[in-house]
Rosetta silent file (secondary structure, phi, psi, omega in degrees, C-alpha in Angstrom):
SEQUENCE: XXXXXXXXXXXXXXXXXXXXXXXXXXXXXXXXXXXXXXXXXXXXXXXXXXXXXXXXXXXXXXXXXXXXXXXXXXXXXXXXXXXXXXXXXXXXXXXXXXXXXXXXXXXXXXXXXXXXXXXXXXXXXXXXXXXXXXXXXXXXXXXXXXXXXXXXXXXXXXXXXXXXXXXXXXXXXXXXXXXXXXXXXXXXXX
SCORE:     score description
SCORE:     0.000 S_00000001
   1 L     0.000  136.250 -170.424   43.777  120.654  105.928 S_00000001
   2 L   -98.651  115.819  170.528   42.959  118.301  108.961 S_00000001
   3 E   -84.162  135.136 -159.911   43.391  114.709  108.003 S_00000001
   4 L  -134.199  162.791 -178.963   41.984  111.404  109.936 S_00000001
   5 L  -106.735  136.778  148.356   43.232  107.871  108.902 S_00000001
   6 L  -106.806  157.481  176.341   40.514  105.448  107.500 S_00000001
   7 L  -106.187  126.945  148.800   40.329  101.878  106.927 S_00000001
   8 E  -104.529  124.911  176.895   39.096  100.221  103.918 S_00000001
   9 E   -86.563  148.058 -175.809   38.405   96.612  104.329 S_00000001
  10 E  -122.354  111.586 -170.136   38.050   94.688  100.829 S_00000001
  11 E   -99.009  160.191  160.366   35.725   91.849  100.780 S_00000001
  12 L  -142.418 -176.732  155.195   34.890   89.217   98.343 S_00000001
  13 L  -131.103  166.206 -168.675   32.853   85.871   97.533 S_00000001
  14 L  -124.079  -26.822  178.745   34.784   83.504   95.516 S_00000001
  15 L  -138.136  160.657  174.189   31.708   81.278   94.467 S_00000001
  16 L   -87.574  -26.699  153.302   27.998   81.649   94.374 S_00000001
  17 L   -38.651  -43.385  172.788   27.502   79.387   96.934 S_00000001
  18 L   -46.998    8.507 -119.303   29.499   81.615   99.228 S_00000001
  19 L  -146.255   80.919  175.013   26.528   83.468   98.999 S_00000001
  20 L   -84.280  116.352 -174.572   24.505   83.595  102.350 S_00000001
  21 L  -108.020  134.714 -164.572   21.139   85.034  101.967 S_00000001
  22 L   -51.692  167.719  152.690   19.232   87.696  104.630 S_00000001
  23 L  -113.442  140.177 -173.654   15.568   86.946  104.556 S_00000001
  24 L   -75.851  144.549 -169.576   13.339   89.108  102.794 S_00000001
  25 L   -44.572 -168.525  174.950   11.950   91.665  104.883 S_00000001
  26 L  -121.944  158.469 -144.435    8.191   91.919  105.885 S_00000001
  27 L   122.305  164.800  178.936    6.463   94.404  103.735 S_00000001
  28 L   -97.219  109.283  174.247    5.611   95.333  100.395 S_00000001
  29 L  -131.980   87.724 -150.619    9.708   95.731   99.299 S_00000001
  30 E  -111.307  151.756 -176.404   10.390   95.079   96.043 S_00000001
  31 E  -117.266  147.446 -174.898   13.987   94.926   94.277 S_00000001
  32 E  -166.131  129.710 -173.495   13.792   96.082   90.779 S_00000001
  33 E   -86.228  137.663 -177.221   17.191   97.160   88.362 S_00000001
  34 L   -88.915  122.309 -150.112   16.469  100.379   86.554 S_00000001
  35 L   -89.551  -31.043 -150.843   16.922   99.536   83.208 S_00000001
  36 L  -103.356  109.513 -174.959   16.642  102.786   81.727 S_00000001
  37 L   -47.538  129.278 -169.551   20.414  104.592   82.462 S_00000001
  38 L  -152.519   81.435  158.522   19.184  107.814   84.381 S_00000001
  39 H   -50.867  -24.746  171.114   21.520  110.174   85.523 S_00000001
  40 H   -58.790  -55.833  158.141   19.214  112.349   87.236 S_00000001
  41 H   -42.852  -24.320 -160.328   18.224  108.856   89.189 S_00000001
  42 H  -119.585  -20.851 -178.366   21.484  107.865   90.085 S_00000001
  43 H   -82.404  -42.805 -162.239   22.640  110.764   91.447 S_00000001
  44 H   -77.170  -34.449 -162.263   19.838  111.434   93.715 S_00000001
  45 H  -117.444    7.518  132.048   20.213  108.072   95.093 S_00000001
  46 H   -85.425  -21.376  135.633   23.878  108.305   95.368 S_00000001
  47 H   -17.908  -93.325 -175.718   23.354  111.335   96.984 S_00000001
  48 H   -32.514  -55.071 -154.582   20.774  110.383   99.053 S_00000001
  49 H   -96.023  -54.322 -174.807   22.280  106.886  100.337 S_00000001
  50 H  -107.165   12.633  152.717   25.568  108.657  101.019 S_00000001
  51 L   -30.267  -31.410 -158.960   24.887  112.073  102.115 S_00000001
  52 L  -123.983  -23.449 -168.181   25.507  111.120  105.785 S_00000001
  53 L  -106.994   11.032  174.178   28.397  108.576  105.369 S_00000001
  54 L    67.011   71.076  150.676   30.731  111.240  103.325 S_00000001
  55 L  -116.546  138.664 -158.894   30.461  109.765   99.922 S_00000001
  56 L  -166.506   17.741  141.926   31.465  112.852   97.860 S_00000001
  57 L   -23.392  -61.010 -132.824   33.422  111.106   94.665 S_00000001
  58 L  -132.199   -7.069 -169.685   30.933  111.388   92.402 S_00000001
  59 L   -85.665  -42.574  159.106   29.209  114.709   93.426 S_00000001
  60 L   -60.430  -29.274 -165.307   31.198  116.754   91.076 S_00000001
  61 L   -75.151  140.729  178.454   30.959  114.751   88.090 S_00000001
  62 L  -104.571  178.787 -170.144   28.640  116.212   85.468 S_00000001
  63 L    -6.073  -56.532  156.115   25.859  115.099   83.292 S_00000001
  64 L   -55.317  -53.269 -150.260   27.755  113.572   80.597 S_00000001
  65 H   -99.244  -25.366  170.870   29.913  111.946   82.569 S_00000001
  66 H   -66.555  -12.954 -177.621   27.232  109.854   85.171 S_00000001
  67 H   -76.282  -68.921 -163.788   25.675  109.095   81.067 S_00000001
  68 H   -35.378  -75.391  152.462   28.766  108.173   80.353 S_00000001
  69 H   -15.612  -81.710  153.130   29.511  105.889   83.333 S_00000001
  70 H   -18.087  -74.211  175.081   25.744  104.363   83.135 S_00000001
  71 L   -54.989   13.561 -168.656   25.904  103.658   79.864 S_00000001
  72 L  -105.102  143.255 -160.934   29.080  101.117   79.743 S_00000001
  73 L   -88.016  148.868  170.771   27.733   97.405   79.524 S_00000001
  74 L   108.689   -3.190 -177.775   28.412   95.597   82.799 S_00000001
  75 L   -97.364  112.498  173.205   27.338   98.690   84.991 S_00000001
  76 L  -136.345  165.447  161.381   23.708   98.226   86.303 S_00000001
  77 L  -153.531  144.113 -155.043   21.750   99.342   89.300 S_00000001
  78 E   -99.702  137.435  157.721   19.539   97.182   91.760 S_00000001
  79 E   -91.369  121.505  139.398   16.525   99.536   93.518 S_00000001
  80 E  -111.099  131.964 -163.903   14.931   98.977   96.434 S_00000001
  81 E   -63.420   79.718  163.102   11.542   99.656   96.863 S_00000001
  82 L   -84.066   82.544 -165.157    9.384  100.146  100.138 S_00000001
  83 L    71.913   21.824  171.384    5.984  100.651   99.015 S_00000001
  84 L    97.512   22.759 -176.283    7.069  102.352   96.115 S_00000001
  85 L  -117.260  132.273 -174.798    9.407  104.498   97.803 S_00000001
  86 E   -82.424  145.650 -166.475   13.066  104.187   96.706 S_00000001
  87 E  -116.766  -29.773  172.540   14.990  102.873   99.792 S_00000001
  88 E   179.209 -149.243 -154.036   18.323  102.037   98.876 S_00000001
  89 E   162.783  128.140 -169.986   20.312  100.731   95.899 S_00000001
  90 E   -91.338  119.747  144.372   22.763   98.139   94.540 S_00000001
  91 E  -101.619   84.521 -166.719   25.052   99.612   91.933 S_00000001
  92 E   -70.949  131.373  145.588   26.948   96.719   90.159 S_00000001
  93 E  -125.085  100.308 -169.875   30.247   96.830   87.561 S_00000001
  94 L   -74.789  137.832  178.085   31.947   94.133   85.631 S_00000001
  95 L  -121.577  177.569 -132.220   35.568   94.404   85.131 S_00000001
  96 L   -88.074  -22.702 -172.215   37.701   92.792   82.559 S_00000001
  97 L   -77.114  -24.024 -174.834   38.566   89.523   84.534 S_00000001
  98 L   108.499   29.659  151.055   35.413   88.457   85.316 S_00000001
  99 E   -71.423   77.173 -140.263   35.029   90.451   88.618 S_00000001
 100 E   -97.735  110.671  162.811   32.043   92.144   89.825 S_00000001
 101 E  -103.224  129.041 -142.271   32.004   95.074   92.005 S_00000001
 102 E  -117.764   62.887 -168.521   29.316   96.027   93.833 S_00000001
 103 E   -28.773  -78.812  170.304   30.567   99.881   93.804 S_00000001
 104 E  -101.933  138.349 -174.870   27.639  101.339   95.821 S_00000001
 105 E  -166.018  130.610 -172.451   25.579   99.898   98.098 S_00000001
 106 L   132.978  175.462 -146.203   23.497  100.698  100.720 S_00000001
 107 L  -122.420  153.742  152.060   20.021  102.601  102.181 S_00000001
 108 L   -23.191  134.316 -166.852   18.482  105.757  102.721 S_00000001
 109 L   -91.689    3.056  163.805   18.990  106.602  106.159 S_00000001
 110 L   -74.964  -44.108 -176.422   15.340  106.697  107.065 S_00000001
 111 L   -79.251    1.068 -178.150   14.950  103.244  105.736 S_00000001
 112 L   -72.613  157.459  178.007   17.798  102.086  107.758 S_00000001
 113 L    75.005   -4.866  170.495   17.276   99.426  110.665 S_00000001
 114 L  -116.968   45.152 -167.631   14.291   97.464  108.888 S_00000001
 115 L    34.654   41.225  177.153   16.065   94.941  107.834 S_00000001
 116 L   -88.144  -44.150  156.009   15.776   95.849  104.165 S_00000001
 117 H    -9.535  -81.846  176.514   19.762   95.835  103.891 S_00000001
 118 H   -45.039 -108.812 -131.087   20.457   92.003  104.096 S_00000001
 119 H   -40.315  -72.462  -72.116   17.901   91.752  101.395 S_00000001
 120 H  -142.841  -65.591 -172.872   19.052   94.270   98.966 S_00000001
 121 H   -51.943  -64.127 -165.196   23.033   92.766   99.574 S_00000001
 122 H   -38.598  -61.536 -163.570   21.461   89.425   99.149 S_00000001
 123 H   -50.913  -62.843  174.003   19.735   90.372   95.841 S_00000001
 124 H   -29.096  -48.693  172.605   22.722   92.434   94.816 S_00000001
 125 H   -62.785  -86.017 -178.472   25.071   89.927   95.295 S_00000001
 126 H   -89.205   22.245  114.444   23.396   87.068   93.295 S_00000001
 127 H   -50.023  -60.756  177.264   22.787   89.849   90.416 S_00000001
 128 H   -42.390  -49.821 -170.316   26.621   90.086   90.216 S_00000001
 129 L   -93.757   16.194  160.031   27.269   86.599   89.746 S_00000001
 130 L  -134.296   62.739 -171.935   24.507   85.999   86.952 S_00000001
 131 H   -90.806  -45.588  170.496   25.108   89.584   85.592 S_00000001
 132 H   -45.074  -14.038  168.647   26.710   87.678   82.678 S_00000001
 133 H   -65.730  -39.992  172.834   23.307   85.900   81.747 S_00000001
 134 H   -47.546  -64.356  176.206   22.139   89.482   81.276 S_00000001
 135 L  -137.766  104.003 -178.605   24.889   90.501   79.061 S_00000001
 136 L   -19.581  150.385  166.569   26.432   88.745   76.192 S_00000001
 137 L    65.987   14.998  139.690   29.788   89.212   75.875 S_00000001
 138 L   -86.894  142.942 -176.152   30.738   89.281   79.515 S_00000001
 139 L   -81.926  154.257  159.865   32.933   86.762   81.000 S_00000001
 140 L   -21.052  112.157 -173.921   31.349   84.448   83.819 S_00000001
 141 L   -61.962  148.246  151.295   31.537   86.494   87.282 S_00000001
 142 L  -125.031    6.125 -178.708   34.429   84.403   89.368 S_00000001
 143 E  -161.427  138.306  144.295   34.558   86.816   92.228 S_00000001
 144 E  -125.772  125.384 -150.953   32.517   89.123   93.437 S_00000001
 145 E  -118.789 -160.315  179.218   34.021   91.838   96.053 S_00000001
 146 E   153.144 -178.851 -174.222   33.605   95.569   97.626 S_00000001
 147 E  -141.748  172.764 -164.246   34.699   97.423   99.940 S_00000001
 148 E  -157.657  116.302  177.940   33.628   99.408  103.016 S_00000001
 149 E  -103.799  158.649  171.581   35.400  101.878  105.231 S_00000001
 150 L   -11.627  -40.381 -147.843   35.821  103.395  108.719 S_00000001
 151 L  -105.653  -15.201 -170.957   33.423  105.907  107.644 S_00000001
 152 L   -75.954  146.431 -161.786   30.687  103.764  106.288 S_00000001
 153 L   -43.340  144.765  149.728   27.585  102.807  108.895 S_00000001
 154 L   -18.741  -57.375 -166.463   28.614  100.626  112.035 S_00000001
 155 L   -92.983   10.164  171.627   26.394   97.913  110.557 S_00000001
 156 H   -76.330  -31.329 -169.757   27.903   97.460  107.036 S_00000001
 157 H   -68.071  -64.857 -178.591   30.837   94.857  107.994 S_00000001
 158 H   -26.367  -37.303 -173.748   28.421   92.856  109.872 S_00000001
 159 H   -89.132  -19.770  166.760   26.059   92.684  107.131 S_00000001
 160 H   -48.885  -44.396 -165.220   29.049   91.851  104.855 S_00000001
 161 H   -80.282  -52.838  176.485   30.008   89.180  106.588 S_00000001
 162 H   -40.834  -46.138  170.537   26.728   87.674  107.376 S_00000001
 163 H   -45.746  -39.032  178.576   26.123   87.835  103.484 S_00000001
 164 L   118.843  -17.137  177.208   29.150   85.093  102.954 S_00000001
 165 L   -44.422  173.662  129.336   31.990   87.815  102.268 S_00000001
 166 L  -146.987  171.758 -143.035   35.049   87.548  103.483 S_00000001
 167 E   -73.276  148.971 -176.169   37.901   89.950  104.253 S_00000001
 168 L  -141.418  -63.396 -166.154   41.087   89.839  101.228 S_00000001
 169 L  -123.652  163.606  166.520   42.616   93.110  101.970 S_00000001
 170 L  -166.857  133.369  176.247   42.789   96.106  104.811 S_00000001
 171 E  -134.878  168.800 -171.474   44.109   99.087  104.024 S_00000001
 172 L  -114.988  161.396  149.284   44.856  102.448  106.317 S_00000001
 173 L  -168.628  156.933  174.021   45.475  105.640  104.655 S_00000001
 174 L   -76.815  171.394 -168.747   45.114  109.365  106.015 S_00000001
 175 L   167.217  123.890 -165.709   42.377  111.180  104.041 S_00000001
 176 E   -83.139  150.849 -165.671   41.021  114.497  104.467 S_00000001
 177 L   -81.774  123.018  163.035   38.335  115.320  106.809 S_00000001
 178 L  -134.389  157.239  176.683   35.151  116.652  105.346 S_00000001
 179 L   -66.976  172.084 -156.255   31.760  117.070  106.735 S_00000001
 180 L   -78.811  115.386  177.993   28.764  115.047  105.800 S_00000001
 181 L   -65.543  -49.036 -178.114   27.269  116.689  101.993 S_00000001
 182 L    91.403  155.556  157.793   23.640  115.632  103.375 S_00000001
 183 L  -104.274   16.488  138.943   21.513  115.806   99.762 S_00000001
 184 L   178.619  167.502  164.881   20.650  119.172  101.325 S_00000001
 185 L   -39.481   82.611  177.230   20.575  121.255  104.612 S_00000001
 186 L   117.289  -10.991 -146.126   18.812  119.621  107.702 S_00000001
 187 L   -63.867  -39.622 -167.771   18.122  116.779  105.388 S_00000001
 188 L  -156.830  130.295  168.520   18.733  113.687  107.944 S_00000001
 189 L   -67.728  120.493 -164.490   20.523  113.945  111.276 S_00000001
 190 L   -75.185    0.000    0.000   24.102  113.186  110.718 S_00000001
């Protein structure tokens, strides 16, 4: 098996002030969390959103287990909306410390380039740190991170950074090379 080294850089905010926000785009764009746990929903727009940047994790897991996964309090997902078209997608988790990860994140690749991105991080972002308002019995976010790799669009660190992250970790590792899943054949040009 032919193997390529990637980098994942690990970002965080430390406060919510750290918290730089895009401006929202121009358009009818709406951000909206889907309340109702939907594997069928979640897949297609991990799929969808990662199809081209070789996210391919989560593509095996079955029915039960994206229910599962959904269903655990502190897990949500942010939509976004271009005219009532889903566009991209926030996917938030709280972890026992009071740490917010913003697991998945990022757009359709048609919707890419219209500055809907910034927005969506922005939004995304200051969900995480008042995800505890939401739900009782969560501790206070103190940090909210992610991460991003080698393989991930040209324009994610930038929008990281722009956003108020900043850089904690970098890590290298070898990892084996697979093609692009695409959410089907011909789907987007990779």
């Amino acid at each position: 098996m032919t193997t390529i080294p990637v980098t994942t850089w690990s970002l965080e905010q430390t406060a919510p002030t750290d918290l730089l926000p895009a401006a929202a785009p121009e358009g009818d764009v709406r951000i909206v969390r889907s309340e109702i746990p939907s594997p069928e929903f979640s897949r297609f727009l991990y799929a969808s959103v990662g199809g081209d940047v070789r996210w391919t994790d989560r593509l095996g897991w079955t029915y039960a287990r994206w229910q599962e996964h959904l269903d655990r309090p502190g897990v949500e997902t942010w939509v976004a909306y271009d005219r009532g078209t889903p566009a991209g997608y926030a996917e938030l988790e709280a972890q026992d410390d009071g740490a917010v990860e913003i697991v998945y994140f990022g757009l359709l690749p048609s919707f890419r380039g219209r500055r809907i991105g910034g927005h969506l991080l922005s939004y995304g972002a200051a969900r995480a740190w008042d995800l505890a308002d939401r739900r009782p019995g969560l501790p206070q976010t103190k940090q909210v991170w992610l991460h991003t790799c080698s393989l991930d669009s040209e324009h994610a660190m930038d929008n990281y950074l722009r956003r108020g992250f900043q850089l904690f970790d970098t890590q290298v590792e070898e990892k084996p090379q697979v093609s692009a899943p695409s959410p089907w054949p011909g789907a987007h040009p990779v």
